[in-house]
C-alpha positions as CSV (number, residue, x, y, z in Angstrom):
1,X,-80.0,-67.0,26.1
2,X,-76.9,-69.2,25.3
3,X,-75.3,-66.0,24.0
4,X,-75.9,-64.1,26.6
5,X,-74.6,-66.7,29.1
6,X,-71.4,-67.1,26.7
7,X,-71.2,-63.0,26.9
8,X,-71.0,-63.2,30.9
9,X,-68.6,-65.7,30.6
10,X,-66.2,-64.2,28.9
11,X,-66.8,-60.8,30.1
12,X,-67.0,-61.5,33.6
13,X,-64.5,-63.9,33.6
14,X,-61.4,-62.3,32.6
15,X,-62.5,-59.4,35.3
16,X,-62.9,-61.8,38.2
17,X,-59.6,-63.2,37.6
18,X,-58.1,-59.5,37.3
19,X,-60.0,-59.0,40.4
20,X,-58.6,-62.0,42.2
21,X,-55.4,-61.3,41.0
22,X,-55.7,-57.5,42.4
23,X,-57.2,-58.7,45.8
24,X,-54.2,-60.7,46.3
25,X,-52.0,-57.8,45.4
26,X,-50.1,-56.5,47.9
27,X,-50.4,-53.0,46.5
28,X,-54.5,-53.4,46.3
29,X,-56.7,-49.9,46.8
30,X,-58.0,-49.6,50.0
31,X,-61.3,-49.6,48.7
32,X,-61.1,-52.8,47.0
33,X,-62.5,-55.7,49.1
34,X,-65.3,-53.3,50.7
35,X,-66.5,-52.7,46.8
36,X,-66.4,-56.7,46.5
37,X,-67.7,-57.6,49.7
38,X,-70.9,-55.2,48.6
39,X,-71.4,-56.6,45.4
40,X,-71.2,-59.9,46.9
41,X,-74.1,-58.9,48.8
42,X,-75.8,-57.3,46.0
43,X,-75.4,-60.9,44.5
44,X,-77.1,-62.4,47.3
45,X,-79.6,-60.1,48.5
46,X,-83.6,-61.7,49.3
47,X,-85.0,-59.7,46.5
48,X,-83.4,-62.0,44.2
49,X,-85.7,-64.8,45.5
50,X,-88.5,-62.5,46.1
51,X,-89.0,-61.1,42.9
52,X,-87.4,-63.6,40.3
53,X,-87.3,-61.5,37.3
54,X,-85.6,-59.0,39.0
55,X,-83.3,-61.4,40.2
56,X,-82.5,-62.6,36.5
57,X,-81.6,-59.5,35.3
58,X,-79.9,-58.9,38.5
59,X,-77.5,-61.6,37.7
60,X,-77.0,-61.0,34.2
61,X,-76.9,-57.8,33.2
62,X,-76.1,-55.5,36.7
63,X,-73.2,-57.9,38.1
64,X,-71.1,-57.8,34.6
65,X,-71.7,-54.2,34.3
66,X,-70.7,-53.6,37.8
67,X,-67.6,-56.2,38.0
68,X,-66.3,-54.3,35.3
69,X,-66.6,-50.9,36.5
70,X,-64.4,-52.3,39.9
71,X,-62.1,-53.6,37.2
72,X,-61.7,-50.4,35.1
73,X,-61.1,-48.5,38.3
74,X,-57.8,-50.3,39.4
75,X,-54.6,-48.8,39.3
76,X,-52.4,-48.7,36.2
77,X,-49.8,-50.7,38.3
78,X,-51.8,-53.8,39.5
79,X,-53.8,-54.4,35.9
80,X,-49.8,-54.0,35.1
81,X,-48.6,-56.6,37.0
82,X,-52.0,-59.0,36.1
83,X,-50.9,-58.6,32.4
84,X,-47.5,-59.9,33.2
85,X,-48.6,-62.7,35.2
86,X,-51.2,-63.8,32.6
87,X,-48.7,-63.6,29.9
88,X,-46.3,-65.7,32.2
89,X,-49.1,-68.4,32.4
90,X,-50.2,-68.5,28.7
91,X,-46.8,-69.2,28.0
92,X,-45.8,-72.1,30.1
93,X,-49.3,-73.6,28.4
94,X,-47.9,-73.3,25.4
């Protein structure tokens, strides 16, 4: 279990900040926030507390899948322009 939360972590971490970094873009896909706005709803929906175990593999397995699937579908220019900014951040840490 501690692996697979470690997985998610890392997985669906970097694509939620190249997500938010691409929402914030001011050259975003039109179809960008409605795709986000129905996974957040997906996240959230009652069968998650109606059936539990559905709602466990909801949450670990369909949302990381999905998250990256939004993220492999931006253009070439904004995952671009995330790259830069990254690289810009992890060097001031530095």
């Amino acid at each position: 279990m501690k692996r697979l939360i470690a997985l998610w972590r890392t997985v669906a971490g970097q694509d939620l900040r190249l997500l938010w970094y691409a929402v914030r873009h001011e050259h975003r896909p039109g179809w960008l926030v409605p795709a986000l706005a129905g996974l957040a709803l997906f996240a959230v929906e009652p069968l998650n507390v109606a059936v539990p175990v559905l709602g466990t593999i909801d949450e670990f397995v369909l949302l990381p899948l999905i998250l990256h699937g939004i993220a492999t579908m931006l253009p070439a220019h904004v995952v671009d322009g995330y790259a830069r900014a990254y690289d810009k951040r992890l060097r001031r840490r530095a």
